[in-house]
C-alpha positions in Angstrom: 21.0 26.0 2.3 17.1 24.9 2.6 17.0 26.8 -1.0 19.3 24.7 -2.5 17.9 21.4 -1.2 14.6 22.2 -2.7 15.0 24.4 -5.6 14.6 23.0 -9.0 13.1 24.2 -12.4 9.4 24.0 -12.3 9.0 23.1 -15.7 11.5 19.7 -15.5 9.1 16.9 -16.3 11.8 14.2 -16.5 12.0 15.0 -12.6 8.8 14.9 -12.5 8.9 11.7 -13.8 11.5 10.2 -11.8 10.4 11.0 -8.5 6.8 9.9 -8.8 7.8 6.3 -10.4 10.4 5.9 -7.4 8.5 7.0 -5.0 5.2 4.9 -6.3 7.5 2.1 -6.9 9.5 2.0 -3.2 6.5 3.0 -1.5 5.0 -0.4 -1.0 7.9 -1.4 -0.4 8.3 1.1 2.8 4.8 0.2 3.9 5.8 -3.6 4.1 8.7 -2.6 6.6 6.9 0.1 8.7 3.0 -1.5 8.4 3.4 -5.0 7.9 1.3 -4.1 4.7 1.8 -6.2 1.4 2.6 -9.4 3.2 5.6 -7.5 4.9 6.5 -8.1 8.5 5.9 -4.3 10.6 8.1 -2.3 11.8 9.7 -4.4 14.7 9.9 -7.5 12.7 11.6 -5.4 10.1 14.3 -3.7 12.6 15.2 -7.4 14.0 15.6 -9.7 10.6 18.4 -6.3 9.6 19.8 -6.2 13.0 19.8 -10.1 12.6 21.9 -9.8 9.3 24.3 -7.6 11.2 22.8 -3.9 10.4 22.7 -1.9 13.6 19.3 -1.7 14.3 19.8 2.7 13.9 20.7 1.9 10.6 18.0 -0.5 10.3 15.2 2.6 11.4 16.4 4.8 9.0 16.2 2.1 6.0 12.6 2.1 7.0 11.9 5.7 7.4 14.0 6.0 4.0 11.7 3.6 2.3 8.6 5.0 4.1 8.4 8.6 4.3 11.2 9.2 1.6 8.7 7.7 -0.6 5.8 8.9 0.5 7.2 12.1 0.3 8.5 12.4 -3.3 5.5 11.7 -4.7 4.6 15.1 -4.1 8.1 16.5 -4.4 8.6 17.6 -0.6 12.5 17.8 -0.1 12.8 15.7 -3.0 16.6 15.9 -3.4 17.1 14.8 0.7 14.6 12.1 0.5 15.8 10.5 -3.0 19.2 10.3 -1.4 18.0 8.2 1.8 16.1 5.9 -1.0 19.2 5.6 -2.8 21.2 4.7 0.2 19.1 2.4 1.1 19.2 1.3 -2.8 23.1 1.0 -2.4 23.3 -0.8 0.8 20.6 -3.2 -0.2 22.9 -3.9 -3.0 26.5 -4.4 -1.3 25.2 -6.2 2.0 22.4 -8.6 0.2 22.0 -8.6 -3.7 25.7 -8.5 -5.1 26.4 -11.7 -4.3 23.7 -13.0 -6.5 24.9 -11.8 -10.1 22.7 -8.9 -12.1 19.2 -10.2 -12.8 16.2 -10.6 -10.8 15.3 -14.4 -9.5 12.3 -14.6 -12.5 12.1 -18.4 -12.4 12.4 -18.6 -8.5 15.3 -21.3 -9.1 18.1 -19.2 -8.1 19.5 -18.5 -4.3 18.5 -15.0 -4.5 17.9 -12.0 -5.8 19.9 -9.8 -8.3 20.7 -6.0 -8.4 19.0 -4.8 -11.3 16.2 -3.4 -9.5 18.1 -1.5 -6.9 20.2 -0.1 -10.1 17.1 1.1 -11.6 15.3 2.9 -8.4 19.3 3.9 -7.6 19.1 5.5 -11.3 16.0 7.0 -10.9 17.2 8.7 -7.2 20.3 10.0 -8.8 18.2 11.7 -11.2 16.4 13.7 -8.4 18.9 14.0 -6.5 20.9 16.0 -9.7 17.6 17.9 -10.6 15.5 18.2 -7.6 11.7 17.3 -7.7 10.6 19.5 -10.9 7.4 20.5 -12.3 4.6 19.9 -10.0 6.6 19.5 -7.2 5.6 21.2 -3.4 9.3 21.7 -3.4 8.9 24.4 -6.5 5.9 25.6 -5.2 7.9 26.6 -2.0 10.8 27.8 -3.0 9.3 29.6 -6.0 13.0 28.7 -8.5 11.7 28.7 -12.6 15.3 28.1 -13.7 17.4 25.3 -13.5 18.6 24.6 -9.8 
């Protein structure tokens, strides 16, 4: 079982790829949540504005470990596979409980209410990708499980 969540072909550099640009990319974004880095709010702040948009505040944890150490830890492709899925959970239910309801693109101008779903579809993309392929050349997860073919 552990084999197959981390094996992947050590020589994929579109995995490669994908898990380093999500996992720079939601990082920051994981760091606002748990830190209060970037102008974000911390970790308690965090867990009460979710719980306060009807997210139970386990769920609410998890989102910020997912966006946190998910992150953190695709960058150098540990469990890549387990963590791309939390980030594209997180991806998914940032989309149906928030960004749905404001159309496809991002708020650019600041005029609109809110802001679109691109962006989740993108990092959701990019998690899918991992998640199919595992965390590919470079990754701590090929360098443990010591796989050279495809999955």
């Amino acid at each position: 079982m552990i084999r197959r969540l981390i094996g992947t072909d050590v020589n994929d550099g579109a995995a490669l790829i994908a898990r380093v640009v999500l996992g720079l990319v939601i990082l920051p974004h994981g760091l606002q949540k748990l830190f209060g880095m970037f102008g974000g709010y911390g970790f308690s702040a965090t867990v009460g504005a979710l719980s306060g948009m009807g997210i139970p505040a386990p769920v609410a944890v998890l989102v910020i470990l997912a966006e946190s150490f998910g992150a953190l830890f695709l960058i150098p492709g540990l469990i890549s596979r387990f963590s791309a899925l939390g980030v594209g959970l997180v991806m998914l239910g940032a989309v149906l409980t928030v960004h749905a309801q404001f159309g496809f693109f991002m708020n650019w101008s600041g005029t609109a209410a809110g802001e679109g779903f691109e962006y989740h579809l993108l990092a959701l993309g990019l998690a899918l990708i991992v998640l199919i392929r595992g965390g590919g050349k470079w990754s701590l997860d090929g360098a443990i499980s010591g796989r050279t073919g495809s999955r």
